[in-house]
C-alpha positions as CSV (number, residue, x, y, z in Angstrom):
1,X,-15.4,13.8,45.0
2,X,-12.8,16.2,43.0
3,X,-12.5,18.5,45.8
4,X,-9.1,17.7,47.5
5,X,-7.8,17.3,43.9
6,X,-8.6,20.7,42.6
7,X,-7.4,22.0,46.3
8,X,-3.9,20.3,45.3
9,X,-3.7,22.1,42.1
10,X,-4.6,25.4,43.4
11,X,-1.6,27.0,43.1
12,X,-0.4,25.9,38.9
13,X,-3.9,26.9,38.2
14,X,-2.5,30.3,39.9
15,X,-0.1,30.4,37.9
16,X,-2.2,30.1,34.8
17,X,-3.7,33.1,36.0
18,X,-1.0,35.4,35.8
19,X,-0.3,37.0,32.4
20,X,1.6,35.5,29.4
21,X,4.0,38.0,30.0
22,X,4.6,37.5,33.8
23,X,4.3,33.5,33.0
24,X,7.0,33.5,30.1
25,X,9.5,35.9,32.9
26,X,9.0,33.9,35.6
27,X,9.8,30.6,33.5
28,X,12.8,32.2,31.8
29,X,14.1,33.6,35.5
30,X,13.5,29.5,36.6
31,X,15.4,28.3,33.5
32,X,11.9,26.6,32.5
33,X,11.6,26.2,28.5
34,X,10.0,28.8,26.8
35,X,8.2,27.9,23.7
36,X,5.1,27.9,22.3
37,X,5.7,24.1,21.1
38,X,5.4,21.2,24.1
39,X,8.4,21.0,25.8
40,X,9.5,18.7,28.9
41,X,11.6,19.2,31.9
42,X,11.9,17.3,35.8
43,X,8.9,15.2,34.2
44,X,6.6,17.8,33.5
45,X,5.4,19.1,30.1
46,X,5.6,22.6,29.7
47,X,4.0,25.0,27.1
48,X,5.0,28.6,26.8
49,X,7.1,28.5,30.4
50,X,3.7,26.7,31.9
51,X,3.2,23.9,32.9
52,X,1.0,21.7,31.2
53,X,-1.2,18.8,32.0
54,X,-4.5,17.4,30.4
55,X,-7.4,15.1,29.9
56,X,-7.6,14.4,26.4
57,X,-10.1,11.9,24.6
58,X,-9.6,10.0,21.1
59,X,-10.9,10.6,18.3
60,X,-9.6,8.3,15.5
61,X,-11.5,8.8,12.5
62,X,-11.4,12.5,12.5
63,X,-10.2,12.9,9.0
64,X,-12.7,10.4,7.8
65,X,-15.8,13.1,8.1
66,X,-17.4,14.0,5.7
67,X,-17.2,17.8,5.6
68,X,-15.5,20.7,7.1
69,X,-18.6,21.6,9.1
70,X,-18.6,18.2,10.8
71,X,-15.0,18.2,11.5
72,X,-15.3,21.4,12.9
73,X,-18.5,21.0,14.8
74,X,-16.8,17.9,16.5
75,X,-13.7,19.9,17.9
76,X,-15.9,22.5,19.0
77,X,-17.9,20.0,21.1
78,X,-14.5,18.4,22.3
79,X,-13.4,21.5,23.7
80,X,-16.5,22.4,25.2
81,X,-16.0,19.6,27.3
82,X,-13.2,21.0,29.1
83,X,-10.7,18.5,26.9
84,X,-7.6,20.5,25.5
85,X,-5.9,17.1,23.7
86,X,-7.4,14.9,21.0
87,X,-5.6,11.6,19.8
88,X,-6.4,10.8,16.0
89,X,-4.9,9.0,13.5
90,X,-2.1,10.8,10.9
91,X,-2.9,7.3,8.2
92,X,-4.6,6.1,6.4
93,X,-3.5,3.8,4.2
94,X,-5.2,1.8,1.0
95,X,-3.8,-1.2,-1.4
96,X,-6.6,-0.4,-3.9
97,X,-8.0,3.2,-4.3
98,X,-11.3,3.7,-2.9
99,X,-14.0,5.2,-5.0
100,X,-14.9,7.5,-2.5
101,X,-14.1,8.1,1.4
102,X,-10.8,9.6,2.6
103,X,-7.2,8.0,1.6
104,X,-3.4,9.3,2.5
105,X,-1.1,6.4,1.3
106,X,-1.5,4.1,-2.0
107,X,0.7,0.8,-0.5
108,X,1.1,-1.9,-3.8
109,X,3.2,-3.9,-5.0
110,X,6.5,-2.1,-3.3
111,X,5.3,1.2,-4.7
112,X,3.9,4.2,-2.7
113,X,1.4,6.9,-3.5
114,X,0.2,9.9,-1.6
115,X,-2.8,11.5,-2.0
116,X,-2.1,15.3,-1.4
117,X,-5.7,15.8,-2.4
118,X,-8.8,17.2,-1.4
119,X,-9.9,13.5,0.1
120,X,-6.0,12.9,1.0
121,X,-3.7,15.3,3.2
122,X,-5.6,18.2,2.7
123,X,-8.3,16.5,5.0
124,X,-5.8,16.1,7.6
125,X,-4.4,20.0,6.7
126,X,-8.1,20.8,7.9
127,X,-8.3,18.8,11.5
128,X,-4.9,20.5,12.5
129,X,-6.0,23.8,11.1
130,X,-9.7,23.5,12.7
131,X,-8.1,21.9,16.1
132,X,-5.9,25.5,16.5
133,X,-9.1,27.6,16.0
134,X,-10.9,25.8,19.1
135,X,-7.2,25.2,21.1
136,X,-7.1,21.9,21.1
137,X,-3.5,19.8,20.6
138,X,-3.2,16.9,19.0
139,X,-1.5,13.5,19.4
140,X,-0.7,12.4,15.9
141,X,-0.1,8.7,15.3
142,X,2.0,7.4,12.4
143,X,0.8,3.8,12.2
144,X,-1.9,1.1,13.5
145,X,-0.3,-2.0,14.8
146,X,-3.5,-3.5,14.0
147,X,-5.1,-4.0,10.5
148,X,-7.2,-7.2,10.2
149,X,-9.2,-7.7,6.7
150,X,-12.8,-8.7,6.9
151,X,-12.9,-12.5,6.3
152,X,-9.3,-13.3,6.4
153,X,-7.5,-12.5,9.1
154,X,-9.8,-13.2,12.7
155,X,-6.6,-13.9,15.1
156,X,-7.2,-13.7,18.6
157,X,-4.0,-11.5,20.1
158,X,-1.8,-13.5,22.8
159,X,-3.3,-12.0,25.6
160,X,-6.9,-11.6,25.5
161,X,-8.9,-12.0,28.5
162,X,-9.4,-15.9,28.8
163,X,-13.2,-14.9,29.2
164,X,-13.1,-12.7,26.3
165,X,-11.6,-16.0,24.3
166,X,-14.1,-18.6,25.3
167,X,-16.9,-15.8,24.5
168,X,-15.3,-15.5,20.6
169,X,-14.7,-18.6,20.1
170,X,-18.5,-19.1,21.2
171,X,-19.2,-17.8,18.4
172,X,-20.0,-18.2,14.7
173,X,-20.7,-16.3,11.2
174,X,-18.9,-12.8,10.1
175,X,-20.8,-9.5,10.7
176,X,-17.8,-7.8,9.1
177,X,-20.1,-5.3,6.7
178,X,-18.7,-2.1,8.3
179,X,-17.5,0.3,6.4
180,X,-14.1,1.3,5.5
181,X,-12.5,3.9,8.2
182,X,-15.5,2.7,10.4
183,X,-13.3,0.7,12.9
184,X,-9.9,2.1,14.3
185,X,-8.3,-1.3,12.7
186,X,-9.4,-0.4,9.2
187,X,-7.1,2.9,8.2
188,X,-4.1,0.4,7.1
189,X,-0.9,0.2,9.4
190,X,1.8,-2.3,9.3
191,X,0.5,-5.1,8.2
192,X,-0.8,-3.2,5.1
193,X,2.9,-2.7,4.5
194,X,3.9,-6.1,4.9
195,X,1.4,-7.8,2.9
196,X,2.5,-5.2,-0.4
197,X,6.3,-6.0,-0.5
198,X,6.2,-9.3,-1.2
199,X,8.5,-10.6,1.6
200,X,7.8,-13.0,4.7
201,X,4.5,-13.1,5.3
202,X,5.7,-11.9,9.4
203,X,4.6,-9.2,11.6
204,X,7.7,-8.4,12.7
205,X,9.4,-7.7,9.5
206,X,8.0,-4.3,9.9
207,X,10.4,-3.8,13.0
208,X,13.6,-5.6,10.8
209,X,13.2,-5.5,7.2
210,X,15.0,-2.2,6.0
211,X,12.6,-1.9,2.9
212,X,9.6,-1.7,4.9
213,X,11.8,0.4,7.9
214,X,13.0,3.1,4.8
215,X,9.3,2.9,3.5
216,X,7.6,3.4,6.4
217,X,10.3,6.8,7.1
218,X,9.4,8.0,3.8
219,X,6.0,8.2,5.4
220,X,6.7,10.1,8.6
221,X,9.1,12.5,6.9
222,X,6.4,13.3,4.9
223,X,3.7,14.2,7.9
224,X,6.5,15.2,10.2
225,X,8.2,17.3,8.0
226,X,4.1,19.0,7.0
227,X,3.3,19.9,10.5
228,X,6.9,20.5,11.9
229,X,5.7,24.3,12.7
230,X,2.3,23.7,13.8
231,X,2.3,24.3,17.8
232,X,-1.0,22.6,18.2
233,X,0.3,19.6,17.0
234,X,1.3,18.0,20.6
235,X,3.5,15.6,19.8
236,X,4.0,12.3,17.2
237,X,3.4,8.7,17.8
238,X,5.1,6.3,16.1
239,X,2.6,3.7,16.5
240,X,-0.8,2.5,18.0
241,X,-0.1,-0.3,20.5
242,X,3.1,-1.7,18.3
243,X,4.1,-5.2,19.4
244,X,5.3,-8.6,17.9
245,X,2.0,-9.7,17.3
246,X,-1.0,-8.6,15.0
247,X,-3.1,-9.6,12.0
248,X,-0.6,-11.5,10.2
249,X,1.7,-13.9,13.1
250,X,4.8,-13.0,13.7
251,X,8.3,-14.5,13.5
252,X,9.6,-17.2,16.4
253,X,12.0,-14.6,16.7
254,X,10.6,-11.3,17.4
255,X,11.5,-10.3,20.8
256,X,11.6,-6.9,22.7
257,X,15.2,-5.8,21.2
258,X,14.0,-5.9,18.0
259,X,10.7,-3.6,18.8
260,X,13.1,-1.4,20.8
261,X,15.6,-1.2,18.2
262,X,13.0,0.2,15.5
263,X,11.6,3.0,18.3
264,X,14.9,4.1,18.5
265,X,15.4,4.6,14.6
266,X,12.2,5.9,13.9
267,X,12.6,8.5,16.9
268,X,15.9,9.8,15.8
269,X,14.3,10.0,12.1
270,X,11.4,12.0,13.3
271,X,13.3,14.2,15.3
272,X,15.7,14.7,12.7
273,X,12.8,15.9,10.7
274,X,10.5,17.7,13.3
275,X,12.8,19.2,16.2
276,X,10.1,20.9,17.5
277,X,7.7,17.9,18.3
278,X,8.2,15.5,21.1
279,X,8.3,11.7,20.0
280,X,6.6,8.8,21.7
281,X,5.7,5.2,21.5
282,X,2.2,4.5,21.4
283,X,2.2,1.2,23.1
284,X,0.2,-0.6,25.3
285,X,2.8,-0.2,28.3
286,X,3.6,-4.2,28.6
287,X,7.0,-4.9,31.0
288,X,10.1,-7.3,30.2
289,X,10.9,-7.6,34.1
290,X,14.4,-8.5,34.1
291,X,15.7,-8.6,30.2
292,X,18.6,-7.1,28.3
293,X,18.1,-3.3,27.9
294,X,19.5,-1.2,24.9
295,X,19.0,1.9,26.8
296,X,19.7,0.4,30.5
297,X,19.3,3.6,33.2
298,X,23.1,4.4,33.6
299,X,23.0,7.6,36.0
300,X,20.4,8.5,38.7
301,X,17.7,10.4,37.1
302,X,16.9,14.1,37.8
303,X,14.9,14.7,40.9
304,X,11.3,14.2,40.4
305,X,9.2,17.5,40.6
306,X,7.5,18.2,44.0
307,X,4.8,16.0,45.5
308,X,2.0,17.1,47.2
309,X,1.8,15.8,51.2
310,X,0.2,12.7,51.4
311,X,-3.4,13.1,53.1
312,X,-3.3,12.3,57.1
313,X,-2.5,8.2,57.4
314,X,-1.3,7.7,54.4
315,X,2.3,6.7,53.8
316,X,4.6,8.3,51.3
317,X,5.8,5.5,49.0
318,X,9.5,4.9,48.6
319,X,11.3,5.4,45.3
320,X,10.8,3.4,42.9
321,X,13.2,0.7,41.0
322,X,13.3,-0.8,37.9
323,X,10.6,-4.0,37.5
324,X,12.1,-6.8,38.5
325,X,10.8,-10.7,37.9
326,X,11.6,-11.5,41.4
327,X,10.1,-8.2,42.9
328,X,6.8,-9.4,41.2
329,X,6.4,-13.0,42.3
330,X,7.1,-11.4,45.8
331,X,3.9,-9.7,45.0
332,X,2.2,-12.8,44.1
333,X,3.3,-14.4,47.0
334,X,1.5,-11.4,49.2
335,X,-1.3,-12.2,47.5
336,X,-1.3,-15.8,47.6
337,X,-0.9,-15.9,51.5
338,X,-3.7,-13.3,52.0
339,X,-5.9,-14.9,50.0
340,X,-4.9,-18.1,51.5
341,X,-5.5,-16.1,55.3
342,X,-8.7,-15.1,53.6
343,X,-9.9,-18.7,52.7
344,X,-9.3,-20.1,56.2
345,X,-10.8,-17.1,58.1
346,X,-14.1,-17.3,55.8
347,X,-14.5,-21.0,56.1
348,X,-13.8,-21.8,52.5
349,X,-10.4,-23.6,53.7
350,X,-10.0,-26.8,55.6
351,X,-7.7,-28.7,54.3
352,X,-9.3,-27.9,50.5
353,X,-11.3,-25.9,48.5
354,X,-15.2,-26.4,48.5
355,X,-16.3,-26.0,44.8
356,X,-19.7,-25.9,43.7
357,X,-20.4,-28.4,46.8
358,X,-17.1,-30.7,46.0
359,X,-13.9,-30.9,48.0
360,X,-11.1,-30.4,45.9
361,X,-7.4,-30.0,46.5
362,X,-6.5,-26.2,47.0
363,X,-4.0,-24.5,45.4
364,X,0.3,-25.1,47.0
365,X,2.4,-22.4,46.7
366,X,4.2,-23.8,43.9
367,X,1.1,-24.3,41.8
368,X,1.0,-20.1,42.5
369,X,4.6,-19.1,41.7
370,X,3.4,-20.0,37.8
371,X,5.1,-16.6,36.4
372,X,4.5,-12.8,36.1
373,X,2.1,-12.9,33.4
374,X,2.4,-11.9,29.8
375,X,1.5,-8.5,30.8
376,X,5.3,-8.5,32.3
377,X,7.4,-11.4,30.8
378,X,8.1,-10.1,27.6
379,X,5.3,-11.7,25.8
380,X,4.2,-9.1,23.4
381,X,7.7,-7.7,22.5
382,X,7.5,-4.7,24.6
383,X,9.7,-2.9,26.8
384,X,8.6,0.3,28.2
385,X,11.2,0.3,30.4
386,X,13.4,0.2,27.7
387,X,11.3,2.5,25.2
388,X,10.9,4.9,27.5
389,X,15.2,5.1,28.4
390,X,15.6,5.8,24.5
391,X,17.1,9.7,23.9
392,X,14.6,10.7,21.3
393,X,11.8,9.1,23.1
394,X,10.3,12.5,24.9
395,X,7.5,10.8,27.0
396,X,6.3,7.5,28.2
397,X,2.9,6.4,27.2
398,X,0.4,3.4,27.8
399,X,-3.1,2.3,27.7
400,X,-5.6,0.6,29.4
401,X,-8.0,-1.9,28.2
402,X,-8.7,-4.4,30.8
403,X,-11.9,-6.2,28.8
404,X,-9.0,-7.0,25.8
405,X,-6.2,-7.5,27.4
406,X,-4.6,-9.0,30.4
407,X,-2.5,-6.5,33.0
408,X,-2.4,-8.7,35.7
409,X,0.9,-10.2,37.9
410,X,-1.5,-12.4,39.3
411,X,-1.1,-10.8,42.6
412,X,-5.0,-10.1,42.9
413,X,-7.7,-10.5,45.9
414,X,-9.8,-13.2,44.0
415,X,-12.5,-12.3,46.4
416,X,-13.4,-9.5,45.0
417,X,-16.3,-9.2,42.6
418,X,-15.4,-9.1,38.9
419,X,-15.5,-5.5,38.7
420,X,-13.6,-4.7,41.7
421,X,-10.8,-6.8,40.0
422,X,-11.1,-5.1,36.8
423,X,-11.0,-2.0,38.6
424,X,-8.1,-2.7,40.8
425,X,-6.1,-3.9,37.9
426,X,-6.5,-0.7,36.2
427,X,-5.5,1.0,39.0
428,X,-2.3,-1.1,39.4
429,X,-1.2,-1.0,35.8
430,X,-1.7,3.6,36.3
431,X,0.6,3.4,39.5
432,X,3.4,1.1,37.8
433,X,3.6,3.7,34.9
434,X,3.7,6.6,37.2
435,X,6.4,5.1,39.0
436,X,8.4,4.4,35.7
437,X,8.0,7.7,34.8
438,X,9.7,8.7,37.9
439,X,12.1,6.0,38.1
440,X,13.1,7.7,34.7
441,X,12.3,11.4,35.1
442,X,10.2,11.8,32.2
443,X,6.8,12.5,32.1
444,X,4.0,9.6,31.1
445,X,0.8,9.8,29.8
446,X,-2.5,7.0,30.1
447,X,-3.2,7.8,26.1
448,X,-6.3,5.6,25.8
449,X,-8.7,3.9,28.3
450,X,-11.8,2.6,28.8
451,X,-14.5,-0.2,29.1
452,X,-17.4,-1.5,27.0
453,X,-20.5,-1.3,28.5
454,X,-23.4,-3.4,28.1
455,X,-25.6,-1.2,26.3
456,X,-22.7,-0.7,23.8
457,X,-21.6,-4.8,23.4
458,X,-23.4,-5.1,20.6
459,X,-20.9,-2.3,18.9
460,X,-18.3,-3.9,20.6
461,X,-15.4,-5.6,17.8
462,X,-12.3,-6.4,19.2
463,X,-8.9,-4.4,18.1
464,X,-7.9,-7.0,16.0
465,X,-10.9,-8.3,14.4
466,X,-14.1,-6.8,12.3
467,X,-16.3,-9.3,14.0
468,X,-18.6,-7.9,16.3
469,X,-19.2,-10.8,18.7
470,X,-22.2,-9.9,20.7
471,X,-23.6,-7.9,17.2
472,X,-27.6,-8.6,16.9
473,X,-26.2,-11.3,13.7
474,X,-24.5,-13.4,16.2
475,X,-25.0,-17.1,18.0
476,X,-25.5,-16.6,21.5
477,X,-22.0,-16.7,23.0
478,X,-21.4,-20.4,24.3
479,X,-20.9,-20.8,28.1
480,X,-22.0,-17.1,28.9
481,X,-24.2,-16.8,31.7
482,X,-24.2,-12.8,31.8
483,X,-24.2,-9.6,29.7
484,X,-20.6,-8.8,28.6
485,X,-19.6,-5.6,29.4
486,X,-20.1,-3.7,33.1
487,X,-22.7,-0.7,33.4
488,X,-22.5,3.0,33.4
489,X,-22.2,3.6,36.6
490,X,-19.8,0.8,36.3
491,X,-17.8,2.9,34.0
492,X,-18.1,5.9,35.5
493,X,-17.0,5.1,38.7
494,X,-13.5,3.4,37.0
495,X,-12.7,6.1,35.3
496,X,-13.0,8.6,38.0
497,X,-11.2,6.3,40.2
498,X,-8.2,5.6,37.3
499,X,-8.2,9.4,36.6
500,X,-7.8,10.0,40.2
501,X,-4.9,7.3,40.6
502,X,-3.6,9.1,37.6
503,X,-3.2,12.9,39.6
504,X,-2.1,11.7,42.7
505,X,0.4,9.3,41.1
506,X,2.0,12.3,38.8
507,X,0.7,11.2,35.5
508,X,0.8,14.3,33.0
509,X,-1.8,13.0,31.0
510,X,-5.0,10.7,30.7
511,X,-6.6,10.1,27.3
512,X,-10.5,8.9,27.2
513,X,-11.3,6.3,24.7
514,X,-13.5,7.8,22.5
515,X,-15.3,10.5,21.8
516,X,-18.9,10.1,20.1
517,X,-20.7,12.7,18.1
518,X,-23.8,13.0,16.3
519,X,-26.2,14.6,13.5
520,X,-22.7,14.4,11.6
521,X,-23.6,14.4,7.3
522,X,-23.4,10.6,6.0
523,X,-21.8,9.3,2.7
524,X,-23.2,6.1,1.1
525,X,-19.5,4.3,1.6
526,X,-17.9,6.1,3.5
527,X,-17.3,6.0,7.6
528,X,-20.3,7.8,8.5
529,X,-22.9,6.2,6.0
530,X,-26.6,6.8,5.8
531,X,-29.0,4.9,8.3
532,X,-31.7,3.1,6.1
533,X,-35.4,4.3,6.7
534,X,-38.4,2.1,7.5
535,X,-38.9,1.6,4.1
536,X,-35.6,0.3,3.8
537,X,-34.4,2.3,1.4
538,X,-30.9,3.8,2.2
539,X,-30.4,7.8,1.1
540,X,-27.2,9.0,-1.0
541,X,-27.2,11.1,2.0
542,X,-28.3,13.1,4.7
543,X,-27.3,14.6,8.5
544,X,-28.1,12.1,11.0
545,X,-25.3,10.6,10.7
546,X,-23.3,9.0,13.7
547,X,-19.3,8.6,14.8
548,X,-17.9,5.3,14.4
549,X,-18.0,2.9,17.6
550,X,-16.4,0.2,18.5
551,X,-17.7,-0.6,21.8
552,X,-16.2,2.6,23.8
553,X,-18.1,5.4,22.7
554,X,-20.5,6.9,25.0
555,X,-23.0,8.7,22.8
556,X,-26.7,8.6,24.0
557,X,-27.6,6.9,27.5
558,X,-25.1,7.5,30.2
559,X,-22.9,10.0,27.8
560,X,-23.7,13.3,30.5
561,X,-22.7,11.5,33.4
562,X,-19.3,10.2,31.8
563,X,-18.6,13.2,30.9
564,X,-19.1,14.8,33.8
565,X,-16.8,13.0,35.6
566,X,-14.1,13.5,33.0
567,X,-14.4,16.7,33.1
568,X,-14.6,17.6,36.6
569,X,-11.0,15.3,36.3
570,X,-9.9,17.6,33.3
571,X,-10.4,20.5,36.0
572,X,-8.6,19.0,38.7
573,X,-5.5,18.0,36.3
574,X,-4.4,21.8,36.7
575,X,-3.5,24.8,34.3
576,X,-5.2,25.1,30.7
577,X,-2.3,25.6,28.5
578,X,-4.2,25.3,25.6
């Protein structure tokens, strides 16, 4: 299926062929950078006068293993899957220090602690140091937008998939009993800095209040300023999915300028610090069609670097412009008159809709033209556009979780199966990115993706809750009348489909969400804690240990056959840099 794509690349995989030393002249005799650090130029990343572009998959809780061996027995099995990036968290912060498990950042009462210990930065010294022994980069992130606590905070995020609501709010009971640095949501971030200064009680003071602002630099300058020399290190992240909303509600007021505004401080900080690191954003890649920029594009961006032909029949698309709320509800419209064409040709429209054996009015075109969807109105707080446009900001970057979160203009052919939507709104939200990355000539990267299955609902907890809603201690979901999730070959057919959109549409880099590994050595406590035997008594501990998963790991039934088709991608993405 990969065939024509690794034909395409043919010729930078060439060029990886050739010698260090004929790579590096050629680059310097093209005026391409030269360094042994990530660099960027005409939208491409570059390492040592190469370019470089990668399949990469996340692993969070990297630093939460509980020995050397496992960490590096994990990165050896990453990169034996032909990945050369891993994404992993650079926090982890506590209010109260743990007895045992890992811990980078004391946060109370306005005061701040780091642990430079053995279970503190050291552990992180070792991923980075382990990660250059196998080649792999890393993409380390600052901060965790998200940081619900067990039994407190269970907010649903503006945006969830209206099915996805109805199913949790079907529900009833906690099965919050996993352990710390189990879930993505549980290494600290924002919120844990907003709860421990004793100010509003908002989100969005994170983005505004200087005491958290200068706290939260403290933090980076720390990190930044340990790895600045490290190569491997690909490049920082300031946050996981930042927006105005999270754990604890946010302000009336929070709006895109303000989440803008704090990307562009915290860049120029980190670069200030690092010089050698690119900066990015994190977030999920939501739109503000048609608001005030900071950074507004002022001069026609470089040229962007050569496409491949399109295939026979298919038509070169023109060049792209900045998202507009008008260019969207155009698109709505499209779709609103062929589904409407579609209705009347199938019988399903005379004068009405026919619903579950009832005439009913159907829809006007002014009941259509409702908006663009939060996914593109500003909603959230975010602006790639804007983020993207910001100096300091070295590379755009989204993500894609279309069970969560909503990506959709409402421009969609409602005839299709569920999937089929979920699948074509994927690969709508790639191209827009790819095209932004153009429209601004820097490169972009897909930095997390994927779908829950429905072997792996049960595991399945929400990014910003520690309830498990389909867990085996749960009420049946009301109103559900089918498994939640889709199936592996489900899965594996949208991810070779996104990560094919993602090639052709000159994305530099696609991130799987996440990477599973077992017979890891459990700690009673920790992440990776000991499985009780039949007899139900739980050992102190022992090596059959699994990685955390919150719904997206594919360890077990399925796992060969995902990874497969990721890695056959991770070949057709071009040269090995690493």
């Amino acid at each position: 299926m990969f065939l024509v794509l690794w034909q395409l690349f043919l010729a930078a995989l060439a060029v990886s062929a050739a010698s260090p030393t004929q790579t590096i002249r050629e680059a310097k005799r093209h005026n391409v950078p030269v360094s042994p650090f990530v660099t960027t130029r005409d939208g491409q990343f570059f390492v040592n006068g190469s370019v470089f572009k990668f399949v990469g998959t996340n692993a969070y809780w990297l630093h939460a293993l509980n020995t050397d061996e496992d960490i590096d027995n994990t990165l050896a099995a990453i990169r034996a899957a032909n990945f050369t990036v891993v994404r992993t968290w650079a926090f982890n912060d506590v209010d109260t220090i743990p007895e045992n498990g890992t811990w980078f950042q004391h946060i109370s009462n306005g005061t701040l602690t780091i642990n430079d210990g053995p279970n503190g930065l050291q552990k992180l010294d070792k991923v980075v140091e382990l990660a250059q022994k196998h080649g792999l980069y890393l993409l380390l992130s600052f901060t965790n937008n998200w940081s619900p606590i067990p039994g407190i905070d269970q907010p649903l995020p503006p945006g969830f998939n209206p099915l996805q609501i109805r199913q949790l709010q079907g529900t009833n009971g906690t099965n919050a009993t996993l352990p710390r640095n189990a879930l993505s949501n549980s290494y600290g971030g924002m919120d844990t800095y907003v709860r421990n200064f004793g100010g509003k009680q908002e989100h969005d003071q994170f983005y505004t209040n200087q005491t958290l602002i200068n706290a939260f630099m403290n933090y980076t300058a720390i990190i930044a300023s340990r790895y600045a020399n490290h190569s491997n290190v690909f490049a920082w992240e300031l946050a996981n999915d930042p927006r105005c909303n999270s754990s604890i509600p946010n302000s009336a007021g929070c709006e895109a300028r303000n989440v803008t505004r704090w990307h562009a401080t915290l860049a120029a900080h980190v670069q200030s610090v690092d010089p050698n690191h690119l900066v990015s954003s994190g977030n999920q890649g939501y739109f503000c069609a048609d608001c005030p920029k900071l950074f507004p594009r002022q001069v026609a961006p470089p040229p962007p670097p050569p496409q491949h032909s399109p295939a026979p029949g298919v038509r070169r698309r023109s060049a792209p412009e900045p998202l507009t709320r008008s260019q969207l509800l155009k698109e709505r419209k499209a779709a609103w008159k062929r589904e409407r064409a579609r209705q009347k040709r199938s019988g399903e429209l005379i004068g009405g809709v026919k619903i579950r054996g009832r005439w009913t009015a159907s829809q006007t075109k002014r009941q259509s033209d409702l908006g663009t969807g939060s996914a593109f109105d500003g909603a959230h707080g975010v602006d790639s556009e804007d983020i993207i446009n910001i100096p300091q900001i070295g590379f755009g970057s989204f993500q894609l979780f279309p069970d969560q979160f909503d990506y959709s203009s409402g421009a969609l052919d409602t005839s299709l199966p569920p999937f089929n939507q979920t699948l074509q709104i994927g690969l709508d939200w790639i191209r827009r990115h790819a095209e932004a990355g153009q429209l601004f000539g820097k490169p972009v990267s897909l930095t997390g993706f994927g779908l829950v299955t429905r072997d792996n609902a049960p595991f399945f907890v929400p990014f910003n809750t520690t309830i498990a809603p389909f867990g085996p201690d749960q009420a049946p979901p009301a109103n559900v009348t089918q498994p939640f999730g889709v199936t592996d070959e489900q899965r594996d057919e949208a991810y070779r489909q996104w990560i094919q959109a993602g090639i052709l549409g000159g994305l530099q880099g696609i991130i799987q969400y996440q990477w599973s590994q077992s017979n890891l050595t459990s700690l009673q406590g920790s992440a990776i804690s000991p499985v009780p035997t039949e007899s139900g008594q739980t050992p102190l501990t022992d090596t059959s240990g699994m990685s955390p998963n919150d719904g997206y790991g594919i360890l077990g039934q399925g796992q060969t056959d995902a990874l497969q088709s990721i890695s056959v991608a991770s070949q057709g993405f071009g040269p090995d840099s690493a």
